[in-house]
C-alpha positions in Angstrom: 60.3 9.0 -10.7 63.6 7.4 -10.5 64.2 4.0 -9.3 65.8 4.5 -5.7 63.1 6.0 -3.7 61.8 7.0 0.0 58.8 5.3 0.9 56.8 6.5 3.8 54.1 3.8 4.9 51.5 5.3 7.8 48.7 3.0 8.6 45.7 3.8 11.1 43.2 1.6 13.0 39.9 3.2 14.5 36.4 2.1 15.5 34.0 4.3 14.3 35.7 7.2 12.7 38.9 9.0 11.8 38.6 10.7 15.6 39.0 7.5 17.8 42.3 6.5 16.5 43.3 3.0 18.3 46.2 2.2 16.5 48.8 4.5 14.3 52.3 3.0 12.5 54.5 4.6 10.5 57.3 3.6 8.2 60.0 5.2 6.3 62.3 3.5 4.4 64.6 3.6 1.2 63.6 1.3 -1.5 63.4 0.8 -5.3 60.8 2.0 -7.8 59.9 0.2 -11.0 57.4 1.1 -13.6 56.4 -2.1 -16.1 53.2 -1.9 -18.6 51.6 0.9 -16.4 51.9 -1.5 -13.1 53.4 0.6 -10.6 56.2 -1.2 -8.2 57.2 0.1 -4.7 60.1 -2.4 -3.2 61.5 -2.5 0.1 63.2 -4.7 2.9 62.6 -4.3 6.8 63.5 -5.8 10.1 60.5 -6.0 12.2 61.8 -6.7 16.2 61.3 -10.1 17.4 61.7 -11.7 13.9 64.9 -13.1 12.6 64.7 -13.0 9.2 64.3 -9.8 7.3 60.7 -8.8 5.4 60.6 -8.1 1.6 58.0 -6.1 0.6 56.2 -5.0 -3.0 53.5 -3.1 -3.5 51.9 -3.4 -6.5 50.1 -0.7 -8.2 47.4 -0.6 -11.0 44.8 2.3 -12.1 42.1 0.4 -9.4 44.2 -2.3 -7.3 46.7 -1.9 -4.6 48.7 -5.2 -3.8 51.0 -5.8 -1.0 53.3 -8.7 -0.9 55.5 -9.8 2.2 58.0 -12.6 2.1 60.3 -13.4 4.6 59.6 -13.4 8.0 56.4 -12.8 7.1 54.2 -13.6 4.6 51.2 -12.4 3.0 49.6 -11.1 0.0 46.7 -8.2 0.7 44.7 -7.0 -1.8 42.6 -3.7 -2.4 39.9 -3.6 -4.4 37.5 -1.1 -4.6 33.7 -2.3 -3.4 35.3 -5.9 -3.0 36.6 -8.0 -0.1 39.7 -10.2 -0.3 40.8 -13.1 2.1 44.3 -13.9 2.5 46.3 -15.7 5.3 48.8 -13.6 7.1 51.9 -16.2 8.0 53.5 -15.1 11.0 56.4 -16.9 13.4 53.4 -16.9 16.1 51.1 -18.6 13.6 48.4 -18.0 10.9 45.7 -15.0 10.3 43.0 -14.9 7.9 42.6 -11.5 7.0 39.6 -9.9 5.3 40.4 -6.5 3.4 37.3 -5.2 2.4 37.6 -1.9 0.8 35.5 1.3 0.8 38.0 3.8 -1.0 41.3 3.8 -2.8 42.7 7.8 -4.0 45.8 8.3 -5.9 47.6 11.4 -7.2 50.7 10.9 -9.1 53.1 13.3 -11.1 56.6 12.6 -12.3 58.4 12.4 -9.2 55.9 10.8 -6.5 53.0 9.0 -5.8 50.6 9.0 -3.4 47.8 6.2 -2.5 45.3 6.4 0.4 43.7 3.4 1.0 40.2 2.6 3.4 39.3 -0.1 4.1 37.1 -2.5 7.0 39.7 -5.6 8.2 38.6 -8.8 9.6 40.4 -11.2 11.6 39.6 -15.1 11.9 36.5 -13.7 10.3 35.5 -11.5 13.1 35.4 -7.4 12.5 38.7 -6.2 13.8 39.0 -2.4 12.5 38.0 0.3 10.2 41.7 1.2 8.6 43.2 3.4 6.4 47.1 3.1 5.1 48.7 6.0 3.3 51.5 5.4 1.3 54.1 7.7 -0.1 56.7 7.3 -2.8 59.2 10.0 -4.3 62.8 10.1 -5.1 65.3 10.5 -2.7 66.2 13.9 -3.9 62.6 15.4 -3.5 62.1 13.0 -0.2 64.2 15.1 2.1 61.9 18.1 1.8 58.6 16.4 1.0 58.3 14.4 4.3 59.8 17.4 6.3 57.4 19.6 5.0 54.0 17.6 5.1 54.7 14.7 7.5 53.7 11.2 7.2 
């Protein structure tokens, strides 16, 4: 893949199964893609509304562990593990989350110019059940992006 990218993020929130949907967000944004050792790295910048200062964001990927890392106007560090639950605090400009990730799945399909990762998961909040979750995330080069994202959706 080459190093400048499109990235689409879509992350979903439901109760009980994939049919009662609470919550859906989706992302698309241009970033950089870097490839050290076999760790996978997905970079990008946002402006989320009501926050000043802009977000960095890397996701990190290995073979069994997805990590996503937000500085800025937000910070946290979320990890995915496979049959393991993480805790992390989620830094905000309203205050501080603890966040449980506890996940159930991670799928990945990769070829020379994109990469796919599905992610499911259970998160907690405060320590109290919040959602059953799922985040897809989509990387390929600009070139291929166009048509890709047109073609399947996010």
């Amino acid at each position: 893949m080459t190093k400048d990218i499109l990235i689409s993020i879509c992350g979903l929130q439901f109760e009980t199964s994939a049919e009662d949907i609470n919550e859906q967000m989706e992302l698309i944004v241009a970033g950089q893609y870097y490839d050290k050792n076999g760790t996978r790295y997905l970079v990008y910048d946002e402006q989320t509304e009501g926050i000043a200062d802009r977000i960095r964001t890397m996701i990190k990927v290995n073979d069994d562990r997805v990590e996503i890392s937000k500085t800025g106007g937000m910070a946290a560090t979320m990890i995915f593990e496979e049959g393991r639950k993480n805790l992390s605090t989620y830094r905000t400009p309203y205050g501080n989350l603890m966040v449980g990730i506890d996940t159930t799945e991670i799928r990945m399909e990769e070829d020379e110019d994109s990469l796919s990762i599905e992610v499911f998961y259970h998160l907690d909040l405060n320590y109290e059940f919040f959602a059953n979750a799922r985040v897809k995330i989509r990387a390929c080069s600009k070139e291929a992006g166009a048509t890709m994202f047109r073609r399947t959706g996010a």
